[in-house]
N, C-alpha and C positions, 0 to 999 in steps of 0.2 A: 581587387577593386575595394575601396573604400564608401563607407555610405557615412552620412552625416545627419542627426538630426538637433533641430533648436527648439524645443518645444515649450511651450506653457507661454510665450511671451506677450504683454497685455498692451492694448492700447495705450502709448505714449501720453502722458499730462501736461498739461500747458495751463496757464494762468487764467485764460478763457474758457478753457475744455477740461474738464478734468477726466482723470481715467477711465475709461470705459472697461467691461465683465468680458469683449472679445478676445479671444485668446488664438493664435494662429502656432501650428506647427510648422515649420520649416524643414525640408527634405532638399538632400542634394547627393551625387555620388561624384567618383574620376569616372564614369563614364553612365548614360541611360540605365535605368536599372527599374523592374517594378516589381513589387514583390506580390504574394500568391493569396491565394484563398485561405483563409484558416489562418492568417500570420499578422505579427502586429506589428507595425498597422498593415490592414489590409488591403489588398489591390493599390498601391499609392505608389505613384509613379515617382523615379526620384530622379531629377536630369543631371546629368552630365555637367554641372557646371563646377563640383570641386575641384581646385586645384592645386592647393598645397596643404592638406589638411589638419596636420600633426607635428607639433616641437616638443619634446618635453625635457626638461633636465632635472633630475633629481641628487641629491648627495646629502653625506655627512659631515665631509669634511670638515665642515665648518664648524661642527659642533663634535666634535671624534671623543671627546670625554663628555658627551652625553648633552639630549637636547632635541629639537625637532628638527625634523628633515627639510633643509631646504629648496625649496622648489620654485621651479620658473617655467611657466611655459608660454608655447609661443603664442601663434594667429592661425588661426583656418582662413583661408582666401579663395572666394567665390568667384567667377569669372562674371562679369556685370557688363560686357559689352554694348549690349542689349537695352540697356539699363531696365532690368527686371526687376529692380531689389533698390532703384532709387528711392520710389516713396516708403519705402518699409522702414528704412532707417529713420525717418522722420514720424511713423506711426506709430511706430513699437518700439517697447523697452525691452529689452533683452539680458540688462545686469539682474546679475542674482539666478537667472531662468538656466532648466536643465541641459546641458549639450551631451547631445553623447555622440561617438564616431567606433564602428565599427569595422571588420574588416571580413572579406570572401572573396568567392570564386566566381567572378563572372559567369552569369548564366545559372548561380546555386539558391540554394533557398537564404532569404535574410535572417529565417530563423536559424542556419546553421552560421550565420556572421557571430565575430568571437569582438566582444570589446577591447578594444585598445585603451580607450578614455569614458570616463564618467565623472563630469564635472561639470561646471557650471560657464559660462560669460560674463564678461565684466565688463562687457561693450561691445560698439560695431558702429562701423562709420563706412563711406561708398566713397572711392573714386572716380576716377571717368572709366576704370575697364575694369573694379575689381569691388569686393564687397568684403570687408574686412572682420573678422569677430577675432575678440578677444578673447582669449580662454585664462579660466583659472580653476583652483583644485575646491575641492570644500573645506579649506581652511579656512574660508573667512566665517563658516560660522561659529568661529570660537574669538571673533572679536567683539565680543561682547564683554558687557561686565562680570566679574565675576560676583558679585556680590551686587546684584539689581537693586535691591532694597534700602532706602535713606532713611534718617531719622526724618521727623519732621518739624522738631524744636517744639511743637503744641505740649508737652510736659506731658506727664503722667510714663507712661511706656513708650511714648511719642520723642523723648528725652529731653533736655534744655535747649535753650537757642545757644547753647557753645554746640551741642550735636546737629543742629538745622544743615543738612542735606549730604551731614557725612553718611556714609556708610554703616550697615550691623555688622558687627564682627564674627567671623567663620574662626570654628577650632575644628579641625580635621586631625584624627587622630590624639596621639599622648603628646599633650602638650602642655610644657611645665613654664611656669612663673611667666604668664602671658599677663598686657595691663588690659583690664576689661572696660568695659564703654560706662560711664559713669550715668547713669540713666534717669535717675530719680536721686537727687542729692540730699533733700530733705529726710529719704527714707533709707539711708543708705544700700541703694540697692544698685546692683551692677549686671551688665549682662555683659555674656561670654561669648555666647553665639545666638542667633537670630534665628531659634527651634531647639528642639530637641537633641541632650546630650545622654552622653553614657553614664556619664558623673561628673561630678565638682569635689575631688578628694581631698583637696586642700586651700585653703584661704591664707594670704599671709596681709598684714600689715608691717611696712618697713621688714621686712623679711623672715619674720617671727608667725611664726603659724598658732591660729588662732582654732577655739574648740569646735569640732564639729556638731551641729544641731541637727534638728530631723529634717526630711524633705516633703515636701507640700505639691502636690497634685496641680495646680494653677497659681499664675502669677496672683490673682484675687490674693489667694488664701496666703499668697507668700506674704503678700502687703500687710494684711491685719495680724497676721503674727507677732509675738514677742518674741525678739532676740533677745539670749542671755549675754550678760557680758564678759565679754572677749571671746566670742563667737561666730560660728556663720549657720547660715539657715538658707535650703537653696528649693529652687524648681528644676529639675533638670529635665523637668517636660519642655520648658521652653526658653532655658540656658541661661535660669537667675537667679542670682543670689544675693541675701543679704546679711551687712554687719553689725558688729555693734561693739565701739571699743572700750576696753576695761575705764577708760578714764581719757581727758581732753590730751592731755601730756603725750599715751601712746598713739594718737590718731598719727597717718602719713602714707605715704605709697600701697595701697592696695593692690596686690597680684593675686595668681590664685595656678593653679594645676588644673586640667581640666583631659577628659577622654572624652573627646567630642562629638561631633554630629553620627547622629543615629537615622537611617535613613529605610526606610522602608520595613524597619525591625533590626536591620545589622548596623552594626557599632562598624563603621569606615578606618580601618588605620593601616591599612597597606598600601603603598603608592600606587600599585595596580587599581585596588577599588577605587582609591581618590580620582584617582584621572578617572576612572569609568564614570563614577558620579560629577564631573565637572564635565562632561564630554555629555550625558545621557541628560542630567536635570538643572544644569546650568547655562550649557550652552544649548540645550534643543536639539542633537547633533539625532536624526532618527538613528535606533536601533540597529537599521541595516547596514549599517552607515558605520558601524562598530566591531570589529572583528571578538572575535571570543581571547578575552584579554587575561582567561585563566593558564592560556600558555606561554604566556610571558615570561620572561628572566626569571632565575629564583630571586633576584636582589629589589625584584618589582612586587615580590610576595611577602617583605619583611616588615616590623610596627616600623610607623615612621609618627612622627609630630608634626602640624602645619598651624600658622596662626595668621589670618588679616585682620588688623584692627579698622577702627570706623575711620584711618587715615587714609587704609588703603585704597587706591583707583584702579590696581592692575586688572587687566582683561584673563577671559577664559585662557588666551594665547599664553599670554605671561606666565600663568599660575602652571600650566601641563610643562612649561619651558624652563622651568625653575626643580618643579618636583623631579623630572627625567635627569636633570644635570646632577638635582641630589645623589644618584642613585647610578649613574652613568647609563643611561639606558636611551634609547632615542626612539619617538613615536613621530607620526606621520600619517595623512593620508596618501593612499597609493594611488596611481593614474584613473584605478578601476573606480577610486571613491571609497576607502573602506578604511578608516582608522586602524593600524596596528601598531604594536609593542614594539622593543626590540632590543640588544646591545649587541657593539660593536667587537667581535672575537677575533682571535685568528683562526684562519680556516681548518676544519677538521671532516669538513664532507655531512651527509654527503653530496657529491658530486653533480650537477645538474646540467653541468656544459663541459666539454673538451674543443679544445681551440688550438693548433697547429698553428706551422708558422703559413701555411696555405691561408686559413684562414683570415689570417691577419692583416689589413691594409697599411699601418703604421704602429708604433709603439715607443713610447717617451717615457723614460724614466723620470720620476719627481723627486723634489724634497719634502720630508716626514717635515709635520708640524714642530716646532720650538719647543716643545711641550716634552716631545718625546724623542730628541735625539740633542747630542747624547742620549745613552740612555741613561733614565733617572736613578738615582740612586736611594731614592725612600717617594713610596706614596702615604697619603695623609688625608684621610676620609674623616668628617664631621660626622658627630653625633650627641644624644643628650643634650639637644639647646637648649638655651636659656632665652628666654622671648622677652625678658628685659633686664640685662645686665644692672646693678643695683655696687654701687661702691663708697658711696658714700649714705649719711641718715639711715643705717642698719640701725636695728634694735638691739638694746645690749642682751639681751637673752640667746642672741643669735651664737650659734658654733660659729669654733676661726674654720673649721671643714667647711661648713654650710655661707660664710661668707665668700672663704676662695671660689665655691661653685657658682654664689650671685656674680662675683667678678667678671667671670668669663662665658661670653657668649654660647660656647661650644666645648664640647669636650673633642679631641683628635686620635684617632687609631693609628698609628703609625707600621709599616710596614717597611723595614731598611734591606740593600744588599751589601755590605760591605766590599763584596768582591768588585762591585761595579765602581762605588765609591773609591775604590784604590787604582783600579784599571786604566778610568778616564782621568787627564787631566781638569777637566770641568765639568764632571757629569750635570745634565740636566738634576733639577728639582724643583718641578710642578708645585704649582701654589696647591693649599688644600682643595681637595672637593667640599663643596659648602652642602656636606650631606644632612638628612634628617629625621637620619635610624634611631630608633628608641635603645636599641643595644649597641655596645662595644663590638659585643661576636660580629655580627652583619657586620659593624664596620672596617672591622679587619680582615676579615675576609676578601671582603672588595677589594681593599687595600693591596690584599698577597694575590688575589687574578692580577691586577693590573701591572703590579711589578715583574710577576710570570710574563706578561703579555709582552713587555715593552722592555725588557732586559736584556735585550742584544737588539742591534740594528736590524730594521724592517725594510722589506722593500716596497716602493711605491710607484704603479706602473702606470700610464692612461695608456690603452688601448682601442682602436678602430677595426671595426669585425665587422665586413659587408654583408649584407644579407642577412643582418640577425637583428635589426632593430625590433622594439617592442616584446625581445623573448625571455629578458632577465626581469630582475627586481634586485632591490638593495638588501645587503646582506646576505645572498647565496655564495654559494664557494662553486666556482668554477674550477676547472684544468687547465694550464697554460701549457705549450711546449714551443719556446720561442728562442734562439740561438745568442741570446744575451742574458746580461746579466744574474741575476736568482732563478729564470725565466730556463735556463738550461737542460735541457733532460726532463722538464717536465715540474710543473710546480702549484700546489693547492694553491686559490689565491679567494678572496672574502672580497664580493663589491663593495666599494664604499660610497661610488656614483657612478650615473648614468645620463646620458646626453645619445637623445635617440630623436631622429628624424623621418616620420614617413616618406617625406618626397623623394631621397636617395638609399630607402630603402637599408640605413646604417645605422649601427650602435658603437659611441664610444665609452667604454666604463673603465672607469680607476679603479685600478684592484692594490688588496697588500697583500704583499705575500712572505711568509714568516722567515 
């Protein structure tokens, strides 16, 4: 038996009426159901009217060198014969409101029903025989800004009307030779980030780094300060600093270095904290809603660098989608509702499922992505960027070392096999990972798993297993033993997706197996 609830859902608005404080819970099961004394909710009858309750599909595929999990799911469908649920669709709004679907034993307690979903709706609309919701995950509440805060052009910390409505800029983590928000032009002063940093350890104009001065307690005090010349003088309470150049001749491009946002008392520079602080005090995402993200990949535990300037518009989505790609690591909420970590391995156990060829309904061999077959012959992992390439209007004091490093965006770790190199006539070779490790080491590293990973042909299987929908999740390692293929005698294999239907009671998952 399945039970169904839509809860929190308010009075629909209309141009004449606006929203009403009434709030209506919604119960429904596959067949009458009421639950008991003591249980929540209590005594509340739930009828018989679901019918097809559950879709969901999850995977990596799409993102198999790192990124968020993509997800689809379906419709819960209410039986409406009756027309029991015709005015509801017209009285209540239900996007954004909590759904959750449960599952048990006819005739058991609801307290012992096990979640299958915990997510939200994104609609619902009535037929003549059926009452439709649409379901979706709690990803949308990371489509938000990531950066909420605009200038306002009123001058002072407010910045000019060239800043009127852009963006404060985030430094997250070690980030080098970022261009900062030019805030106050009369007083040359610049901001870095929009709060509190770690530090500001270097200032350059035209790429020539300029003397360091003391740091000031409040923007106030940063303002009446005297800069010496060819200097900087910073607040790293609330991510400002100012200059002041030797003479008219050397003024031009200002960048600066920066170990950014300080949140709570810690200095953020591991991709793991950053997504946790982009997930916790960016996007609103609650607490429980966040899995404990300290057991994450080690590659999600290394310094990394992040910079938006007041150009950028990317959403909380973008920003988590960007940093997991850096790093190959792939996060997600799960059906249940719960944000986690992750990357993509080959299987190594342990073991949570064995599958026979009994159990099996069908099984279809796939094609590995372009990326990774052939196999590649060198990976090539970013690191050390550069947040504004600088190639021309350098300062002549500047090193030819220290200009090659303005040149270039990124520095590259490279990791080669020659054996593979020589084997295939056209081995694959994967564009870089556009990573943003503050070290070489991390980046090589990464580099040498993935050419381990992907150094001999993998296999890619979809498989349909009756009777086992909703018991996996992405990234476990199962046991296959199926009369084909890798699949022979028995073989580890790592989900990479999953396509699971309550109504038929089945799960299909793509597995690789090494």
């Amino acid at each position: 038996m399945l039970g169904q609830s839509i809860s929190e859902a308010p009075l629909a608005s209309t141009a004449e009426a606006p929203a009403s404080s009434a709030v209506l819970s919604l119960y429904a099961a596959t067949e009458d159901f009421e639950t008991g004394f003591g249980e929540t909710p209590e005594n509340v009858i739930m009828p018989g009217t679901l019918l097809s309750p559950l879709r969901v599909e999850r995977s990596l595929l799409s993102d198999l060198l790192g990124g968020t999990v993509a997800v689809s799911y379906g419709e819960a469908e209410l039986v409406n014969v009756d027309r029991t649920y015709d005015d509801l669709v017209h009285d209540f709004d239900v996007a954004g409101r909590p759904v959750t679907i449960r599952v048990g034993a006819a005739g058991g307690r609801f307290s012992d029903f096990v979640t299958l979903f915990d997510g939200t709706a994104s609609g619902w609309y009535a037929t003549d025989e059926r009452l439709i919701v649409q379901l979706r995950g709690w990803e949308f509440l990371l489509e938000v800004a990531f950066e909420s805060r605009t200038f306002s052009g009123a001058g002072g910390l407010d910045g000019t009307s060239d800043l009127e409505g852009k963006r404060l800029p985030v430094a997250l983590g070690w980030a080098n030779n970022v261009t900062p928000a030019f805030v106050i032009p009369a007083e040359l002063l610049f901001m870095v980030h929009g709060g509190r940093v770690s530090d500001i350890p270097a200032v350059y104009v035209r790429g020539a780094a300029l003397t360091r001065g003391p740091d000031y307690p409040t923007a106030a005090a940063l303002r009446v300060a005297a800069v010496p010349e060819n200097s900087f003088i910073t607040c790293v309470a609330e991510g400002l600093f100012r200059v002041e150049y030797l003479n008219d001749s050397e003024k031009g491009a200002v960048t600066c270095d920066v170990k950014g946002a300080v949140v709570g008392g810690v200095f953020l520079q591991t991709t793991a904290q950053i997504i946790g602080h982009v997930l916790l005090d960016r996007a609103a995402v609650p607490a429980e809603r966040v899995a404990d993200l300290s057991t994450a990949p080690w590659q999600l535990h290394k310094p990394i660098g992040f910079y938006a300037g007041p150009e950028d518009t990317s959403t909380c989505a973008d920003m988590v989608a960007l940093l997991l790609r850096g790093c190959v690591g792939w996060g997600g909420f799960s059906r249940r509702g719960v944000f986690a970590l992750g990357s993509f391995r080959l299987p190594t156990g342990p073991v949570v499922a064995s599958y026979e060829e009994a159990d099996i309904v069908t099984a279809t061999a796939l094609e590995l992505p372009s990326e990774v077959t052939p196999p590649p012959w060198r990976w090539r992992v970013g690191y050390d960027r550069n947040w504004t390439p600088q190639s021309s209007d350098i300062a002549g004091v500047v090193t030819e070392e220290r200009k090659k490093w303005l040149k270039e965006e990124r520095r590259l770790a490279e990791y080669t096999n020659d054996t593979t190199r020589a084997f295939y006539q056209k081995p694959s070779d994967p564009a870089p990972i556009d990573g943003y490790f503050r070290d070489r080491e991390d980046a090589r590293q990464l580099a040498a798993e993935l050419e381990a990973m992907w150094q001999t042909p993998r296999g890619l299987y979809r498989i349909t297993v009756g009777t086992q929908a909703f018991a996996r999740d992405l990234g476990e390692v199962v046991s296959i033993d199926y009369p084909r293929w890798r699949l022979k005698g028995g073989a580890l294999a790592v989900i990479a997706a999953l396509s699971e239907d309550a109504e038929d009671a089945r799960s299909e998952i793509t597995v690789l197996v090494a």
